[in-house]
N, C-alpha and C positions, 0 to 999 in steps of 0.2 A: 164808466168814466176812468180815464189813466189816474191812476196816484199823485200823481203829482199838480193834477188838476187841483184835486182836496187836499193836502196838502200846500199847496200854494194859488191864491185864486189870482195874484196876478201872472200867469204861466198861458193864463186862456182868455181868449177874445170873447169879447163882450157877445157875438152872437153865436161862442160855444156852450152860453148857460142854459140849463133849462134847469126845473123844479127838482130834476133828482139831481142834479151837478150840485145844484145849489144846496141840496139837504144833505149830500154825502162831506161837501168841503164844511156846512155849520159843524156836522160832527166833528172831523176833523180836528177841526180849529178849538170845538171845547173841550177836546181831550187834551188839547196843549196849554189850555187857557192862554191861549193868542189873543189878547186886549188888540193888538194893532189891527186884526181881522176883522174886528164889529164894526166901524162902519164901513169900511168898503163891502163888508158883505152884506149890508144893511142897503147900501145901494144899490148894489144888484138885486134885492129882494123888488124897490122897489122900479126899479127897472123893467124887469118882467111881471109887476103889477098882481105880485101874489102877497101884499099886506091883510087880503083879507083869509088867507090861508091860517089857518090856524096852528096847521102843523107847522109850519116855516118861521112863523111869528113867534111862536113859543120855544122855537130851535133858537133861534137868534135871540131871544129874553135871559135865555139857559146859557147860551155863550159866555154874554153881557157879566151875570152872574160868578160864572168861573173866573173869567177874566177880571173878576174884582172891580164890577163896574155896577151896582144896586142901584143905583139913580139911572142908569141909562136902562134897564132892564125894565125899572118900572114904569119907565117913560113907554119903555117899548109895549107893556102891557096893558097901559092903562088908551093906548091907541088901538086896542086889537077892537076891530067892530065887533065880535064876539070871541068870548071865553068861555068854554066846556071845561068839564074837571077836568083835563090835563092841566090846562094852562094855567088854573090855579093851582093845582097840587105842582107841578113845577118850580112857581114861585116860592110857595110855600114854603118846599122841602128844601133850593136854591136856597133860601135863604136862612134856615135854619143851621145848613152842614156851612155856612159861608161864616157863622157867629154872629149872625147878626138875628139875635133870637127873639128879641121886641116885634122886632119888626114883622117876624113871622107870624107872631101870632095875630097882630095887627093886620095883617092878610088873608087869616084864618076866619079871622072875626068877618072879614068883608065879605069873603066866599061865602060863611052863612048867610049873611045877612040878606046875599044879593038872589038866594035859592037854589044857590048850586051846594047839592048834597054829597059832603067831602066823602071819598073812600078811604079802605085801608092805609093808602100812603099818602095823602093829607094829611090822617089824623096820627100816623108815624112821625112824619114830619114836625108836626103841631105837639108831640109828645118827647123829641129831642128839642124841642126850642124853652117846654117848661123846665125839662131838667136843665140846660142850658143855662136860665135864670135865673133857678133852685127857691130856695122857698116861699119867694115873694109870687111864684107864680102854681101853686098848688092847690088853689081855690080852679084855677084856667085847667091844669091839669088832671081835675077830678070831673070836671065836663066832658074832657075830651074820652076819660075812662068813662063815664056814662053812655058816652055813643059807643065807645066799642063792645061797651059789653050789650046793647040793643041792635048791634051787627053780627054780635055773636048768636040771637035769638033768629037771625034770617040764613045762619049759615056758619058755617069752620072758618075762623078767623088766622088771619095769614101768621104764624110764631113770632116772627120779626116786629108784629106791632104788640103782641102780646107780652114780647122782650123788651120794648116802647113801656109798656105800662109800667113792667117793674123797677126799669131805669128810671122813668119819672121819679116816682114814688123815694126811691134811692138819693137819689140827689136832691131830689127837695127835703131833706131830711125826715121823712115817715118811713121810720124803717118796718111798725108794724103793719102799715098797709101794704109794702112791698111784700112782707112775708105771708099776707093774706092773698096777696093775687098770687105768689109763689104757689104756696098748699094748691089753688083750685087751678093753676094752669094745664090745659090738656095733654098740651107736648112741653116736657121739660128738657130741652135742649141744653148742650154744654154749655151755651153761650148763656142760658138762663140763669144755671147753676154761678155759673162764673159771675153775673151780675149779683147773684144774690150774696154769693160768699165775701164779693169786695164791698157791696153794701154793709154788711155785718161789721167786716174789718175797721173800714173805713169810721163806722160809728161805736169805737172803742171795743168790740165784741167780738174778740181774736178767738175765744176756745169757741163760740159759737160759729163762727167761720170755722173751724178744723172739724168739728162735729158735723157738720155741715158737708163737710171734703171728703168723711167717712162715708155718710147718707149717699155721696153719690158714687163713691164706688162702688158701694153694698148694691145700689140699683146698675150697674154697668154700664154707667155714661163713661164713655173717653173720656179722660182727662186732656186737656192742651195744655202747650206754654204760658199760657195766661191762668191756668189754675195751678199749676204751681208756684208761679211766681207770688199771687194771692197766697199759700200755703206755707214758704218760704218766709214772705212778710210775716204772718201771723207769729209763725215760729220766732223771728225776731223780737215781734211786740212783745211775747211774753217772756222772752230770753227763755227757750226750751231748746233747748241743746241737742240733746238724745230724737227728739223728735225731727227736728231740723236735719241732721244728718240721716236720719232714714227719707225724709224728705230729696234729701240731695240722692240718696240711691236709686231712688224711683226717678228722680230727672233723668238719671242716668243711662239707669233701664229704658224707658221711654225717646230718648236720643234728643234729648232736649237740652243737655247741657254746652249745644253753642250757641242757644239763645239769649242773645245779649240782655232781654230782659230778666230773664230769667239767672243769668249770671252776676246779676246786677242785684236783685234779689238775695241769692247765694251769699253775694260779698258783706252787703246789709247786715243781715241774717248773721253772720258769722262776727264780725262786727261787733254785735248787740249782746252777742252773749261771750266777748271777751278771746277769741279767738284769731286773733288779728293775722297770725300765721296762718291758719288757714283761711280765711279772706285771702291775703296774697296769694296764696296756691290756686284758687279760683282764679282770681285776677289773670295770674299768668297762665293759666292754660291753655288758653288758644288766646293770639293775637286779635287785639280791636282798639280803632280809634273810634271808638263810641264816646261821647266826653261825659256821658251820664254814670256810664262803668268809671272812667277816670277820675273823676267828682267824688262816686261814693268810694273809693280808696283813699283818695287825700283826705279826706271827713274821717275814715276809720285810722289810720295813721296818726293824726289829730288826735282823737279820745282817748288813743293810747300812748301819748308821748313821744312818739316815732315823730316828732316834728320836723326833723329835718330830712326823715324818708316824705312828709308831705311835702316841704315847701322843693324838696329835689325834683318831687313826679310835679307839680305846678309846672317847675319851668320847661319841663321836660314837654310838657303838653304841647307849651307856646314853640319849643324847638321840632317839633311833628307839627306844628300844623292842627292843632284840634282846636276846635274852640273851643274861648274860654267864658262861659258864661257869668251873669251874676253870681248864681247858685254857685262855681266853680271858685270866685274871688271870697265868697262868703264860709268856705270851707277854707280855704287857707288862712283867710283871715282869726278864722277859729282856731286854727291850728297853731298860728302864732299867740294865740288867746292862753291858750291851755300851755304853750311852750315859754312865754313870759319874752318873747323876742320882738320889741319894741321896734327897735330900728328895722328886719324884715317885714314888721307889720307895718309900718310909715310908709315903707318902699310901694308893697302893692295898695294900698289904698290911693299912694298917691300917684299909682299909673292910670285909676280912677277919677280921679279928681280932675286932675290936670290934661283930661282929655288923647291921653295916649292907647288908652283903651275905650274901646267901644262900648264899655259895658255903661250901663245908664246907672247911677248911684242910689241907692235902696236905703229906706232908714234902719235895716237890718245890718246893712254897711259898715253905719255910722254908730250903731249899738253894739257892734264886735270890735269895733273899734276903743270905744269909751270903754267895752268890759276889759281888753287890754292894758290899757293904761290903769285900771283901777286892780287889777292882779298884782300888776307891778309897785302899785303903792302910789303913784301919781296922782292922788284923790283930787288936788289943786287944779291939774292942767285937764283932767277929767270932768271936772265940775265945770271948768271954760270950756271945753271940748263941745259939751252936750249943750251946753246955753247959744252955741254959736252955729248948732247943728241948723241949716235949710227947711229942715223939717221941722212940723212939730213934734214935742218931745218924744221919746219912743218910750212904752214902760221897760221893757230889755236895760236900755240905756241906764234909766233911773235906778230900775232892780242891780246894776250891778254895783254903782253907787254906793247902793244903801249896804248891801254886804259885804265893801271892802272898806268902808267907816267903820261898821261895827267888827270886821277884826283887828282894823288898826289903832282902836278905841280912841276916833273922830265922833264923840257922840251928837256936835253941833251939825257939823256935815252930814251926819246921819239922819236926825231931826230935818235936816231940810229937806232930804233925798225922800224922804218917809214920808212928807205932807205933798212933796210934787207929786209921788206915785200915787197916793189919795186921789189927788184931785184930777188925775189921767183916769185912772180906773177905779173910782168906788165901790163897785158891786165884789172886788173882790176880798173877799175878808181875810185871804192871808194880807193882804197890806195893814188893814185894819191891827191884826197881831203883831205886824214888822215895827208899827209906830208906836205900840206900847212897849216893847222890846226895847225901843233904842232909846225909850226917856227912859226906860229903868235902868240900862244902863249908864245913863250919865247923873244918875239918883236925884233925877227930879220925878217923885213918887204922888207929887200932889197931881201932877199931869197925866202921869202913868194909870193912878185911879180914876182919876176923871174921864178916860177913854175906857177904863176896863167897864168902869159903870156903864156908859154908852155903848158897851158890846154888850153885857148883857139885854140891855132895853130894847138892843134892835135884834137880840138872839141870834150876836155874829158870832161862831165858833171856828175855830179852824180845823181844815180837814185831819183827821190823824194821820201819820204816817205812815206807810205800808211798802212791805220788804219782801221778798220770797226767796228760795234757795231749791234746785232742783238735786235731788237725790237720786240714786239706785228705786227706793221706793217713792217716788212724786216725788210731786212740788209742795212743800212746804209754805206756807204763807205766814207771816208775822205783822201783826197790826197796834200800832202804840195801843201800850197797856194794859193791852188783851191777855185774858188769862187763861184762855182754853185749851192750848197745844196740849197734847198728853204728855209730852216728853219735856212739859216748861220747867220740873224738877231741874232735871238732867241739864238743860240747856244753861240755865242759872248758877251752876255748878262748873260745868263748864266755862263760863263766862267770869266769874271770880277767880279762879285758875288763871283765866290769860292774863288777866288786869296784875295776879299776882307776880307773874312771868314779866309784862312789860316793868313792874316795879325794881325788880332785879336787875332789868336787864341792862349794862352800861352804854351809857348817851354816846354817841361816837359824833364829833365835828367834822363837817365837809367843808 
């Protein structure tokens, strides 16, 4: 058939179709997810009287799907006079990679029920729709690992579903069963490693991710862009410096360093552990209107005070043409946060607001907002600000509230800030501590005990605080009150010394 037939079916007469014209343009058209294709080509199906065709019918379901059309898809399959495992693993996985992850499993369930025995990529399918869902669907997702490992007993199970399992497991937050199907998987593939190491990550467990990065070099999997970029992050969560930059050598070596994810990474990374100059050296290295690289510049620019190198690359994005996302407004926003610039923070919010921007408004928005006003001492127009928010209240919001009462010794406004955040989030027990903090502050002690007794009884403590410092020899860690460092002499000594230095040293007015 000419290309342009598939390509376009109104090009050819109605008595040019037959069964392959017609399965070559379905393809076609679901590679373009051509929505306006499905019914006329649904008409010609039924035109040439091949509805009871299986393969055509599930061609045209699959379209339907691409084309962002699930109700017509499942009209189209719930007319098929028969369905064999294609046409439900179709649906299945159709609708799993479409985000529509309920639904899929909801189809999953049918196919069992109806005695058609899922394969491999059913229960691939079936195993991107639990991670999808994440932990509400990990009961559904340990069934569907029950049948793959009783397909494993009839035969070599395909990697890609076996990579299925560990990703479930990942996202539904069981990170030690993902580690348990990791150990017994037969082929560990890079794409596995890489699942497992951003599982690690992603559940606070950064040196066990890098440990991890070692193990699989020491076995001589490839590395890709996708595990450094994982490697990269890590190095940021823990702000490790030295490692980070050997990280970036091996991007290097590897020829990885035009990938935007990966640059993106870098920037992060560099960032995190206070090196904002080079972040921009990354940045500029090669040319990208990626807006996710541009984002986490303005964000790093931001935490370093360079406010006005952020709010400069913001407008610079809008004058290129990049988009500017939520994420994008909520970093400048911050940046005006940290820079104390009121009036440039009113500006972009209220290109927000006022519908001049596309961006749809976030109560993270509206809590970069109110922490603005409350840096700058506005505690008044702050406490109307949040009360008048669309949303319900955000804790961000309140938490910043409460912290710029108590440096500006507002202990009533504190008190109140203290009991909102209560009653937003109780399970958290630094607030529990924030509210006995701000009545002893304003030496009302009979309240102050009365809550400290109530912490005891319900055995609320607060986390202690925890610090590191990376040296020549490691990382050092320090944890309130902790008395075990070797060197906690010397350190203490040290430490009376500066305090002596700052005593001396003369106040200068700006």
């Amino acid at each position: 058939m000419p290309p342009s037939r598939a390509a376009s079916w109104q090009s050819s007469t109605p008595a040019a179709w037959d069964a392959t014209s017609l399965a070559s343009a379905l393809k076609a058209a679901a590679a373009r997810r051509s929505a306006a294709h499905v019914g006329p080509l649904h008409a010609v199906l039924l035109k040439l009287g091949l509805t009871a065709s299986a393969i055509h019918a599930t061609s045209l379901a699959h379209l339907a799907l691409r084309s962002g059309l699930p109700r017509y898809a499942r009209e189209l399959f719930d007319e098929m006079p028969r369905r064999d495992v294609v046409s439900w693993t179709s649906l299945v996985t159709g609708h799993a990679h479409q985000g529509l992850h309920r639904d899929s499993l909801a189809l999953l369930r049918r196919m069992v029920a109806s005695g058609v025995q899922p394969n491999g990529y059913s229960l691939s399918g079936g195993l991107l729709a639990c991670a999808g869902v994440g932990r509400s669907a990990l009961a559904h997702g340990k069934e569907i690992h029950a049948n793959v490992v009783k397909m494993s007993s009839r035969g070599s199970v395909d990697p890609v579903v076996e990579n299925g399992v560990l990703d479930m497991y990942s996202r539904c937050g069981s990170i030690e069963y993902a580690l348990r199907v990791f150990r017994v998987m037969r082929v560990r593939n890079t794409v596995a490693w890489n699942s497992m190491m951003a599982a690690l990550l992603g559940s606070g467990q950064a040196e066990d991710a890098l440990r991890l990065f070692v193990s699989m070099a020491s076995c001589s999997v490839g590395a890709d862009g996708f595990s450094f970029s994982i490697v990269v992050d890590a190095c940021g969560e823990l702000a490790l410096l030295k490692q980070g930059m050997q990280a970036h050598t091996q991007v290097i070596g590897g020829g990885f360093e035009a990938d935007v994810v990966v640059r993106n990474s870098l920037v992060d990374m560099y960032a995190k552990c206070g090196c904002v100059d080079s972040a921009e050296l990354v940045f500029k290295a090669v040319s990208s209107n990626d807006a996710v690289l541009w984002t986490t510049m303005i964000s790093a620019y931001g935490k370093f005070g360079r406010v006005r190198d952020a709010v400069s690359m913001f407008d610079r994005m809008a004058h290129l043409g990049i988009k500017q996302d939520g994420i994008a407004y909520l970093a400048v926003l911050s940046a005006c946060s940290h820079g104390g610039l009121v009036r440039e923070g009113w500006y972009y919010f209220s290109l927000m607001s006022d519908g001049s921007s596309s961006v749809k408004m976030q109560p993270e928005h509206y809590g970069c907002m109110a922490d603005l006003l409350c840096r700058r001492g506005y505690l008044e127009e702050a406490l109307e600000f949040i009360e008048n928010m669309p949303f319900d209240s955000s804790v961000a919001a309140w938490s910043a509230l409460l912290n710029s009462s108590r440096i500006h010794g507002n202990a009533k406004l504190g008190q109140f800030a203290a009991s909102c955040l209560l009653k937003l989030d109780p399970e958290n027990h630094s607030n529990w501590v924030a509210l006995s903090s701000v009545h002893a502050s304003g030496n009302d002690w009979h309240e102050t005990w009365t809550i400290r007794e109530s912490m005891s009884r319900e055995c609320v403590k607060k986390e202690p605080g925890c610090s590191w410092v990376e040296l020549c020899d490691g990382v050092h860690v320090f944890i309130m009150a902790d008395q075990s460092h070797p060197e906690l002499f010397q350190i203490l000594q040290s430490l009376d010394s500066l305090k002596d230095d700052i005593l001396v040293m003369p106040w200068r007015v700006t």
